[in-house]
TIKE-796178 format. One record per residue (C-alpha): y, x, z. Coordinates in steps of 0.2 Angstrom, whole numbers, plus 5000, padded with zeros to 4 digits. Layout:
<recs>
YXZ ...
</recs>
This chain:
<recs>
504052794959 503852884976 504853054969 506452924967 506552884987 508052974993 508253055011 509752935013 509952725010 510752704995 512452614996 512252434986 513852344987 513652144988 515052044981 514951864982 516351774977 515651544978 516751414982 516051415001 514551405010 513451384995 511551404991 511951574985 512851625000 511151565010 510151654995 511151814999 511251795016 509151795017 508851935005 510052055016 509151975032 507452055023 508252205014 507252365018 508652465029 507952625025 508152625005 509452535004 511452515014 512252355012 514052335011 514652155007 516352085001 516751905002 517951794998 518351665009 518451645030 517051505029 515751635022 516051775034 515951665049 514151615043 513651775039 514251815057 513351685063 511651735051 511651895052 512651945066 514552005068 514152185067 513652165051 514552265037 515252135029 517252115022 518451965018 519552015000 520151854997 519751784979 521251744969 520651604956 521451634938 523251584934 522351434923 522251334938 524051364944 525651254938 526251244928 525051324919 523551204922 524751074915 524951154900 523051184895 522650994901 524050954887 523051054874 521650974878 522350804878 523050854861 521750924853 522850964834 523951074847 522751244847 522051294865 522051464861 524051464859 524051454878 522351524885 522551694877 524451724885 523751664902 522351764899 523351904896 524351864912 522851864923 522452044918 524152104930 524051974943 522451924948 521152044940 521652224942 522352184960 520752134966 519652284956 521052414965 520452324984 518752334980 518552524971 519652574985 518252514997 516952574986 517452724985 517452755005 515752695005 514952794993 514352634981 512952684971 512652494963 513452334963 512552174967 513752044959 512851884967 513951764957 513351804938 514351894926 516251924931 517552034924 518052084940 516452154943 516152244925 517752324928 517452394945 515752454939 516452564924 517752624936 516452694948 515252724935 513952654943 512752524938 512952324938 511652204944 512152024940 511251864949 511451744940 511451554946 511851454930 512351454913 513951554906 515351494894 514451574876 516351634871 516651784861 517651884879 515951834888 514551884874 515752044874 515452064894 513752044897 513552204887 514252304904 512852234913 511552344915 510252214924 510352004924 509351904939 508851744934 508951614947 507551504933 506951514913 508451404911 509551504917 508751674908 508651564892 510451514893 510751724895 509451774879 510551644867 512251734875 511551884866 510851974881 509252074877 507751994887 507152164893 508852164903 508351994912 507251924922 506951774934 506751754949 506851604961 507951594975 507151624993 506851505007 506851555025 505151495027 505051485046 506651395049 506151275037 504551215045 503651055045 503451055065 505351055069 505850915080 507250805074 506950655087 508850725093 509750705074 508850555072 509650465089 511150545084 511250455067 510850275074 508850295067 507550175072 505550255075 504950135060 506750175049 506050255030 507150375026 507750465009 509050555008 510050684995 510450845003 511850974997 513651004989 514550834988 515250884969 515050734953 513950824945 512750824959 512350624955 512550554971 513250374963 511750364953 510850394970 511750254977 511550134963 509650194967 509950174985 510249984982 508749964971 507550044984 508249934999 507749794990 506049814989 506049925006 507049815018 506949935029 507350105021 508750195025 509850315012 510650485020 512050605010 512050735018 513350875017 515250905013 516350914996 516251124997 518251134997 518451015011 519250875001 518850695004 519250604990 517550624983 516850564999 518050394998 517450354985 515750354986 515950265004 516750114992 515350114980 514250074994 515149944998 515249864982 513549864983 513249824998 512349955006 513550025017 512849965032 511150045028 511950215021 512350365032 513550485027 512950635038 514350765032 514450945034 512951005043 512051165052 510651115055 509751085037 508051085043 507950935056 508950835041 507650875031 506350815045 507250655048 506650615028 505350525019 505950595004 506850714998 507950684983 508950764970 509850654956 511150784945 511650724931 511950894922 510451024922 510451114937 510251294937 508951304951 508851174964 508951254983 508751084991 507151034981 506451204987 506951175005 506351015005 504451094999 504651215012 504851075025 503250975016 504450835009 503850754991 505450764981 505950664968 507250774954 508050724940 506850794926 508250954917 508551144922 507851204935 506651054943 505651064929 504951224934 504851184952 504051014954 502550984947 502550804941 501150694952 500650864962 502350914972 503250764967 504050674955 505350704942 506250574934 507450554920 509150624924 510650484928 509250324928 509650244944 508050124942 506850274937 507150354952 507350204964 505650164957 504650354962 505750324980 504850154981 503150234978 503350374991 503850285004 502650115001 501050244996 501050355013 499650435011 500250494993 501750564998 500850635013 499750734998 501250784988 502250855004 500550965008 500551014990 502351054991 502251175005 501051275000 501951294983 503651324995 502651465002 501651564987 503451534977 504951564987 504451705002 505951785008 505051955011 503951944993 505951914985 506752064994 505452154988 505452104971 507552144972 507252304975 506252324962 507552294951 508752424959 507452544959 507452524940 509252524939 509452664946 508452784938 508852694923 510752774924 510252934937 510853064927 512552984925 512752894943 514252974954 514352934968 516252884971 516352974988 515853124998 514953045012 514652845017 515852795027 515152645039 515952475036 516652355051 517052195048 518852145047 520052065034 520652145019 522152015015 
</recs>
């Protein structure tokens, strides 16, 4: 291991390429924060304004980061997206008749334009590895075999199992798993379980701290000192349950009268439609008085703070759970719908409670508990904690990262090129 230390940092080219300011753009953002300077050079592409301006704000405005904007395929363009809902509204008239051709159509338009930005970028910097922080992605596998340099792949959630993926992940010389769901979902995709591995996702363990104050967010938000609070953290997207956390809501209010129910953050695109119409379903249950709707905010741990308990109520299997972690790291018991990646992060009666996934009264019930049982959820918040901190170190996962490009690496040394002469230092800027 020590003869493969270079005199110089090896050049590791980030690409993250989320809808926004996600959990894996606050995952990245902390594993550069810890990333050992000496070993390794970071040079990090992404793909919308929102993200640099966070990583800016994180990580500081010097750092080399770049904006390539992120052209989404011409699937979700009319007409095009017209047509394929039409074959999937007509399922006699075969899909494939239309996918392939704007499939084909994507390779000219959106694909190879992007690779050509980014190789030409690569190149200047002398990338030794890419770290896609997205999963697999064509983009990416292409980029790699053009360099001729090795791909890394985090991945944060299941991949479609279609003959063109099974056939890409073979170009992926090392998969991160975000949980065993995820890695199990990779292994039945066909890719060899010596080629990945899980790991969690970090927390910033001493933002997130128990002894922040929140007496501030909680004036701010209308809060009385004997208020209970629950609330349900993160990306206002369908999937994420936050009607069945309303229906629960109502339930919990009934037999608390004076608990109180926070949603806390923004539809990830900046739509509001999403947001209406949850505001009407507390109202046609009549809880709209006693809901708070806090939006887009900054300062995630004092939210945290301002709760009782924390929950999470997706309705499909989540991947990994960033919010159930956080809320651990602030010493919150948490109560997750029982699929994906909760199961492997709560431990049911200890750290919390998990429940069955889309059962407004099975959750409404383990709230209930908490917040009547202090003492209980007092234990399970402790218990939490010290989980948050064995399980989800910052330092301990940089470390753990770098493993896995050490291995990479000298897994392909005798074929690695570096694509330039000499590294080239990167300032931030646009590349539109």
């Amino acid at each position: 291991m020590t003869g493969f230390r270079s005199r110089r940092p090896r050049n590791v080219l980030f690409i993250e390429n989320s809808i926004g300011v996600s959990g894996s753009l606050i995952s990245l953002c902390t594993l550069l924060a810890h990333l050992d300077r000496e070993r390794y050079a970071p040079h990090v592409i992404l793909s919308r304004a929102t993200q640099c301006e966070y990583v800016g704000r994180v990580l500081g405005p010097e750092f080399p980061a770049r904006l390539v904007p992120w052209t989404n395929s011409l699937k979700t363009v009319q007409p095009f997206a017209f047509l394929l809902d039409l074959a999937m509204r007509y399922p006699r008239l075969p899909a494939r008749l239309l996918t392939s051709p704007v499939a084909a159509l994507d390779i000219p338009t959106v694909i190879l334009p992007y690779v050509a930005r980014l190789r030409r970028l690569a190149r200047r910097a002398g990338v030794e590895l890419i770290h896609h922080n997205n999963g697999l992605d064509v983009r990416a596998v292409l980029l790699a075999r053009i360099l001729g340099v090795p791909l890394i792949a985090y991945q944060r959630g299941g991949e479609y199992h279609s003959p063109t993926v099974r056939y890409l992940s073979r170009f992926v010389d090392t998969y991160i798993a975000n949980s065993d769901a995820t890695r199990l979902d990779l292994m039945k995709l066909g890719v060899p379980s010596e080629r990945v591995s899980t790991l969690h996702p970090p927390v910033e363990l001493g933002r997130f701290d128990p002894s922040i104050d929140a007496s501030r967010q909680r004036a701010e938000l209308g809060l009385g000192d004997r208020d209970l609070c629950f609330g349900i953290p993160g990306t206002l997207l369908k999937w994420k349950g936050h009607d069945v956390f309303l229906k629960a809501a109502r339930l919990v209010m009934e037999a608390v009268p004076e608990a109180r129910a926070l949603v806390i953050g923004e539809a990830p695109d900046g739509s509001t439609e999403y947001r209406e119409e949850l505001l009407r379903l507390t109202r046609e249950l009549g809880i709209a008085e006693r809901t708070v709707f806090t939006g887009f905010r900054r300062d995630v741990p004092e939210m945290l703070q301002l709760l009782d308990v924390v929950v999470h109520a997706s309705v499909s299997p989540e991947p990994f759970g960033r919010v159930i972690a956080e809320g651990m790291a602030m010493g919150k018991p948490v109560v997750a719908a029982a699929a994906g990646g909760p199961l492997e992060i709560i431990e049911q009666g200890r750290t919390g409670f998990l429940v069955t996934p889309g059962d407004p009264t099975a959750l409404a019930e383990a709230i209930v508990t908490l917040l009547r049982d202090r003492v209980l959820a007092r234990r399970l918040g402790d218990n939490a904690r010290l989980v948050a901190q064995a399980r989800f170190s910052p330092e301990a996962h940089a470390r753990c990262v770098e493993g896995f490009y050490e291995q990479t690496l000298r897994a392909r040394e005798p074929a690695v090129t570096p694509g330039a002469e000499a590294s080239t230092p990167w300032h931030r800027h646009d590349e539109s």
